[in-house]
C-alpha positions as CSV (number, residue, x, y, z in Angstrom):
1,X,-7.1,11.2,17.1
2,X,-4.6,8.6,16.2
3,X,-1.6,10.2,14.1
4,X,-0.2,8.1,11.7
5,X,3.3,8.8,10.8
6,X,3.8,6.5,7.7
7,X,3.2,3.8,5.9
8,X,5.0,0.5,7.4
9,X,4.4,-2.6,5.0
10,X,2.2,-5.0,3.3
11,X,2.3,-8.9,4.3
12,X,1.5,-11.2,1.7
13,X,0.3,-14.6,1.9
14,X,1.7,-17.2,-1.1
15,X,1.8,-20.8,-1.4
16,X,4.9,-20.5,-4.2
17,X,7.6,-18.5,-1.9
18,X,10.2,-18.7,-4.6
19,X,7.9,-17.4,-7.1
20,X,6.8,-14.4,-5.7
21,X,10.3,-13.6,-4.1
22,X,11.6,-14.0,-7.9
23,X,8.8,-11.5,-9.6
24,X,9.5,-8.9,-6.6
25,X,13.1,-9.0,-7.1
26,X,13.8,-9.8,-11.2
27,X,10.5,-7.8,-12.6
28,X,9.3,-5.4,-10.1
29,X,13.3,-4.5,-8.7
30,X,13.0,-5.0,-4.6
31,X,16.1,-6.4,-2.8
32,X,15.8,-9.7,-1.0
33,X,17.1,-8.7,2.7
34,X,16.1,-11.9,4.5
35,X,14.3,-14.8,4.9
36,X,13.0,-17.3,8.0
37,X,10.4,-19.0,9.3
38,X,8.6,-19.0,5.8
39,X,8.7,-15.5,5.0
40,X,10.7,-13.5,2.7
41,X,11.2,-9.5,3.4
42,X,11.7,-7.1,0.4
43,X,13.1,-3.7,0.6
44,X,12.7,-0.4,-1.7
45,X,13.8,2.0,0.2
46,X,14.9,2.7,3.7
47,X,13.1,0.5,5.3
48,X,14.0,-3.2,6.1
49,X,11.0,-4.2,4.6
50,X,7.6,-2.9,2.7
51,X,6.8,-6.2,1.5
52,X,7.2,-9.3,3.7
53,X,5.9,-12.5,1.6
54,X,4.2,-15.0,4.5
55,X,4.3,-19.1,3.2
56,X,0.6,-20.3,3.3
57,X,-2.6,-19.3,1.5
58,X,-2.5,-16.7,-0.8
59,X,-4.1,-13.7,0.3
60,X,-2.8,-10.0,1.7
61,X,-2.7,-10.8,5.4
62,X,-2.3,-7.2,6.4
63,X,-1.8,-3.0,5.4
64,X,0.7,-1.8,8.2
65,X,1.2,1.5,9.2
66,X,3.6,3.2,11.6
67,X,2.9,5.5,14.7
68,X,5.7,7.5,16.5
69,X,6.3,5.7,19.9
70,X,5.6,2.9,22.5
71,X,3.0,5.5,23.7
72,X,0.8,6.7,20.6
73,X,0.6,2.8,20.1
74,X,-1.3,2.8,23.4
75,X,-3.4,5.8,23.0
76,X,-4.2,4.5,19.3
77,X,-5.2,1.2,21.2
78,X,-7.6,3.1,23.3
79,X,-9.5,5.2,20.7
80,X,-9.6,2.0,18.6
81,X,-11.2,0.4,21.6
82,X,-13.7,3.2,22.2
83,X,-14.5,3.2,18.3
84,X,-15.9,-0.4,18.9
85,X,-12.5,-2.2,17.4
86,X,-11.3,-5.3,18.4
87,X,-8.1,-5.0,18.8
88,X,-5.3,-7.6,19.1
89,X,-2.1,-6.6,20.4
90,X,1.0,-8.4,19.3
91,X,3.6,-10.3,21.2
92,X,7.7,-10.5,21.2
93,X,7.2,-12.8,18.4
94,X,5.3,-10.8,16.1
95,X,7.5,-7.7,16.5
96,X,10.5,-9.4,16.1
97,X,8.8,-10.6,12.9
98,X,7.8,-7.7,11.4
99,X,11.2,-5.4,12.8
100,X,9.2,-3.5,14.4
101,X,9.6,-2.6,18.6
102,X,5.6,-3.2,19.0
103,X,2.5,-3.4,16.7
104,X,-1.3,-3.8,17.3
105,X,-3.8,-5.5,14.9
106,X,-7.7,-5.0,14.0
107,X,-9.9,-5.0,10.9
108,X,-11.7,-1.5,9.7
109,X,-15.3,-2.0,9.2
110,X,-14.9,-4.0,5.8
111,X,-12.6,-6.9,6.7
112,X,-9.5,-5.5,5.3
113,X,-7.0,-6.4,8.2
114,X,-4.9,-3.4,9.1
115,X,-1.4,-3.0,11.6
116,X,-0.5,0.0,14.0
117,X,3.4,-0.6,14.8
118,X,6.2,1.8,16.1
119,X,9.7,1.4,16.1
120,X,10.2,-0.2,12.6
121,X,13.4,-1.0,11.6
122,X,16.2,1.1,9.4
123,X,18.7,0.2,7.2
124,X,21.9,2.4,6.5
125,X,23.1,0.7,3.8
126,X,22.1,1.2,0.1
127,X,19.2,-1.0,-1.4
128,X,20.9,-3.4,-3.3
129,X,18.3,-3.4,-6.4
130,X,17.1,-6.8,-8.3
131,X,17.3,-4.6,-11.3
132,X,17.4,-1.0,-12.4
133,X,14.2,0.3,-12.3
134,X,14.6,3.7,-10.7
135,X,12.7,2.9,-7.6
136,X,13.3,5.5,-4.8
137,X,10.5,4.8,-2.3
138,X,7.5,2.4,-0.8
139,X,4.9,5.2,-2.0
140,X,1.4,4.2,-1.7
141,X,-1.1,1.2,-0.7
142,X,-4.6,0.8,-1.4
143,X,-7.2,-1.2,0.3
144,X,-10.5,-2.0,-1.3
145,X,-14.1,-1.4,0.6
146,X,-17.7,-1.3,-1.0
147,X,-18.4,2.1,-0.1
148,X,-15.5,4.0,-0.4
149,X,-17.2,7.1,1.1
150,X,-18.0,5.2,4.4
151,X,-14.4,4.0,4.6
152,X,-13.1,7.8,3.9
153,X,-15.6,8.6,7.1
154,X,-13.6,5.9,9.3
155,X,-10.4,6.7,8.3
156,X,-11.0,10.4,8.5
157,X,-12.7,10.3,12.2
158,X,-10.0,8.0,14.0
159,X,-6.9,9.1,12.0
160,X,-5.0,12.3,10.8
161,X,-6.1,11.7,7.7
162,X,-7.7,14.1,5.3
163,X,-9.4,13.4,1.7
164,X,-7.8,14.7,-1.3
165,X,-9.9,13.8,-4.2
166,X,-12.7,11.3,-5.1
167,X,-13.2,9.7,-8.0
168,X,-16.7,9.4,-7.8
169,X,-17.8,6.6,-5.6
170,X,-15.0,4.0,-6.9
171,X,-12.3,6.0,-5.2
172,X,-11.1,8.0,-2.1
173,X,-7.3,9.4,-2.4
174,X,-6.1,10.0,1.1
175,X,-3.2,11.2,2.9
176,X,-1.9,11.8,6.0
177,X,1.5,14.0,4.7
178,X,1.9,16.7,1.9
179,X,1.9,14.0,-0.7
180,X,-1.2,13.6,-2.5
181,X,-2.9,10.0,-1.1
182,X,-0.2,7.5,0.5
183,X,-3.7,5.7,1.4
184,X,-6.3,5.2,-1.3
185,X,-9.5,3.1,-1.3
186,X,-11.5,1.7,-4.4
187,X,-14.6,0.0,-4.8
188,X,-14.7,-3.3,-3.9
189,X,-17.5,-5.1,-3.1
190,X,-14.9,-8.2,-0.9
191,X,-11.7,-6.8,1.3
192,X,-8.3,-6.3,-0.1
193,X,-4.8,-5.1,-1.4
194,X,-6.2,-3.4,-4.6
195,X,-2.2,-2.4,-5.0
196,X,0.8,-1.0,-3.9
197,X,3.1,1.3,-5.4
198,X,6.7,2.2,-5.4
199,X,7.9,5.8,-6.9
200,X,10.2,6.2,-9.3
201,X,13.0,8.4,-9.9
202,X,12.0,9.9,-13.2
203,X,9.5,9.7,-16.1
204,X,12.1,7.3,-18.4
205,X,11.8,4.9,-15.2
206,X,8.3,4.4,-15.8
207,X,8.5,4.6,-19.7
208,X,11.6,2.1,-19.5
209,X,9.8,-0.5,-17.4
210,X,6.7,-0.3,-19.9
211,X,9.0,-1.8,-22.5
212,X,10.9,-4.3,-19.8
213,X,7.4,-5.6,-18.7
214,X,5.9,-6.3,-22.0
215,X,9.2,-7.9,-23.2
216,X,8.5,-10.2,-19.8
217,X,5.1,-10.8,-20.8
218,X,4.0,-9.4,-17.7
219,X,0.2,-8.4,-17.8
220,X,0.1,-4.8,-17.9
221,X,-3.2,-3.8,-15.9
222,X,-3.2,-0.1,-17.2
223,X,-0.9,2.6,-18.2
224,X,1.3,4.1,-19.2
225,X,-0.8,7.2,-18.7
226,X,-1.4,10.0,-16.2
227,X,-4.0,10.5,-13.1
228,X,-5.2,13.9,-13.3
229,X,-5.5,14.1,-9.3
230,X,-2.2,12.8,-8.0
231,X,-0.6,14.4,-11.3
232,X,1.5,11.0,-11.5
233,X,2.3,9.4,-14.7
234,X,1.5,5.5,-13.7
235,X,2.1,1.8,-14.7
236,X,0.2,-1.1,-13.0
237,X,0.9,-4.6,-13.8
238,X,0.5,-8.1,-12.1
239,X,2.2,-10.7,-10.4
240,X,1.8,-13.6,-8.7
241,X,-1.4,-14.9,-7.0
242,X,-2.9,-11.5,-8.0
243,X,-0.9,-9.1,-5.9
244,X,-1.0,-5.4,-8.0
245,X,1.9,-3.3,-8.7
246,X,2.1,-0.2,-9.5
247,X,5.3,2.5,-10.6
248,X,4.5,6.3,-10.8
249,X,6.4,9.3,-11.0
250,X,5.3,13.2,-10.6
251,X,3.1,12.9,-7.3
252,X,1.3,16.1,-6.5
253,X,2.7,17.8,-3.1
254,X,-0.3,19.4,-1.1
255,X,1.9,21.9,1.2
256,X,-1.2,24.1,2.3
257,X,-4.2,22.2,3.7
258,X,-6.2,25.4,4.6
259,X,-6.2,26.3,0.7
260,X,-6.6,23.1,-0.7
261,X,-10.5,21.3,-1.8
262,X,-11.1,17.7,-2.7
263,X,-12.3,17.9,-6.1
264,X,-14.6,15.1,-7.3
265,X,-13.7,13.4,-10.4
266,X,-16.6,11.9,-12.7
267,X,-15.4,8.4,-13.4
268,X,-17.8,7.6,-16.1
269,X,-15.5,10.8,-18.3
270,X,-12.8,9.2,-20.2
271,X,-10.2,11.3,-19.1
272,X,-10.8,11.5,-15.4
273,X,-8.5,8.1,-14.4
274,X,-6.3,8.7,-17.3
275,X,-5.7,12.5,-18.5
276,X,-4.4,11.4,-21.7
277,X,-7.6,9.4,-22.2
278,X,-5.6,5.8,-22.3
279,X,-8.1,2.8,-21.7
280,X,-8.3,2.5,-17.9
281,X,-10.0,-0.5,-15.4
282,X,-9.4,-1.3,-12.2
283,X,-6.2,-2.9,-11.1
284,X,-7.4,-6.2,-9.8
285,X,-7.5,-6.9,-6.3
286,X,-5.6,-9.5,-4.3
287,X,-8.5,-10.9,-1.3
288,X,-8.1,-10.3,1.6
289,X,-7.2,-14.1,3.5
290,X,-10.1,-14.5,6.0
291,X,-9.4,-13.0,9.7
292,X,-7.4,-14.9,12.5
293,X,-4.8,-13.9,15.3
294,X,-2.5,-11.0,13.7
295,X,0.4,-12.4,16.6
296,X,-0.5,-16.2,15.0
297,X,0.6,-14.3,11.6
């Protein structure tokens, strides 16, 4: 079983750099840590990156995860091998890229291109905020597949990762750590980012950004409102070359796995995305940009 300890980042594709660098860091609130080569790194947290925006065709280019050393990077390699992946293992290049010490790259059985790395890199020093929107962490991605059950059984088999809840067949919430689903996948008939979220210090945060969004004209894709699984009072709007964000606050903790049971939620109920019965739809998904060497990227 591979054990994954985290999640690691999301790389972006754009062909307007200053664009998307200017949403993540004026509306959404990252911090600008560096840029080379064509690609911009944001930061939200501890991390020296979550979000690293790659010049070239728009497009996520890859979900990255972390795993604990050199060698559960190898053993992951092997049971990715065994599970019929092709795997591609990066160079010096690559790493140095990404700030990690070593990364491998393969796509899971829908095309969505995925990252095993170890050794990512920390900074000490505060995050230095584009603007005050309570953010505290990287919290969650989610990846899009056409049968959300089948990618639950891949990512349940090869990883330490156990279902939470579904919501119907349009989504599985995941996780791999007490909290509720740090990996989520929707219904989605092409591969993809469907989003990724950042957490939020306290409800205000979420309620304050609401107001800061809308003033923006930013497109608000759903919310305010309140996920009846995760318990998390959410907000998902869009930016550039349809890359999904999302703020939440209030994430269910599941500290006892023997106890807990995946509930199944009935999508087609008005309350069972939304507790407060808000209108819901999914957050749009931004494709996934067609497969090629992960070192190349």
């Amino acid at each position: 079983m591979i054990i994954i300890d985290d999640i690691a980042y999301v790389r972006s594709g754009t062909a307007d750099l200053e664009a998307a660098v200017r949403f993540a860091v004026d509306v959404v609130g990252l911090e600008e840590v560096a840029r080379e080569d064509g690609t911009a790194y944001l930061r939200a947290d501890h991390r020296h990156h979550c979000l690293a925006f790659v010049e070239g065709e728009p497009g996520v280019l890859a979900s990255g995860f972390t795993v604990r050393d050199a060698a559960a990077l190898a053993a992951a390699e092997l049971e990715l091998e065994r599970a019929g992946c092709h795997v591609e293992r990066g160079d010096a290049a690559g790493a140095r890229h990404r700030r990690v010490s070593d990364y491998l790259a393969f796509d899971d059985p829908f095309g969505n291109r995925v990252e095993l790395a170890c050794g990512q890199g920390t900074l000490a020093r505060p995050v230095r905020f584009g603007r005050p929107a309570g953010i505290t962490e990287f919290g969650h991605l989610c990846l899009d597949a056409p049968d959300v059950h089948e990618a639950c059984a891949f990512w349940s088999t090869l990883f330490n990762i156990k279902i939470s809840d579904w919501i119907g067949d349009r989504a599985a919430l995941m996780r791999f750590d007490p909290v509720h689903h740090k990996l989520a996948v929707f219904q989605g008939e092409r591969p993809g980012l469907c989003h990724l979220n950042f957490q939020v210090a306290a409800l205000d945060d979420v309620m304050r950004s609401w107001h800061v969004l809308q003033n923006l004209g930013v497109e608000i894709e759903m919310g305010p409102g309140r996920h009846p699984q995760s318990t998390a009072v959410f907000l998902y709007f869009k930016g550039p070359e349809g890359l999904t964000y999302e703020y939440s606050w209030g994430v269910r903790r599941i500290e006892d796995d023997a106890t807990w049971r995946p509930r199944t939620f009935d999508p087609e109920e008005p309350d069972s995305i939304d507790m407060w019965a808000g209108p819901t739809r999914k957050p749009g998904t931004q494709l996934q940009v067609g497969n090629r060497s992960a070192a190349a990227r």
